[in-house]
Structure formats: C-alpha cells, structure tokens
Residue, then its C-alpha position, 0 to 999 in steps of 0.5 A: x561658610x562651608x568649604x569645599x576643598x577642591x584639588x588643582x592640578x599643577x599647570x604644564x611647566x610651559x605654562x609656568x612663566x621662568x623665575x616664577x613657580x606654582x606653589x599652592x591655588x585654590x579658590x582664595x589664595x594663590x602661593x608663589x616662589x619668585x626669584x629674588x630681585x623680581x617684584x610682585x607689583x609694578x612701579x613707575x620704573x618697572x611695570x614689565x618683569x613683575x608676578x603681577x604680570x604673569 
C-alpha cells in the first residue's frame, strides 16, 4: 500500500461549525476538538448538537 501524503487547507472559520474545530483531515481520519458535554453521535434522546451532525 503506497501513501501519497496529501496536504489539506483549513476551511474558512465560517464553515467551522461553533463548539467544533478542524484539528487534522486527510484521506483516512478526520481529528477533532469538540466542547465538552457535546457528543460525537447521536442517541434516542439527542440526535441534533452532535459532531456527527456537522
């Protein structure tokens, strides 16, 4: 398996959704910093303010 390393441009900070910022993309793995309390997927009790979501 051969990698091209590829580099990624931040998106503009009004693309970046409040409480959850871009740390690291690349083809395989997306990094994030999400405030504290928000959660990454949903439930049957919150399925709006979620990562996934964004």
């Amino acid at each position: 398996m051969t990698s091209d390393p590829k580099t990624f441009k931040q998106p503009p900070s009004r693309y970046q959704p409040r409480g959850l910022t871009i740390l690291y993309e690349d083809l395989n793995i997306l990094v994030i910093n999400k405030t504290s309390g928000m959660l990454t997927i949903s439930t049957d009790k919150e399925k709006d303010r979620t990562a996934a979501v964004f």
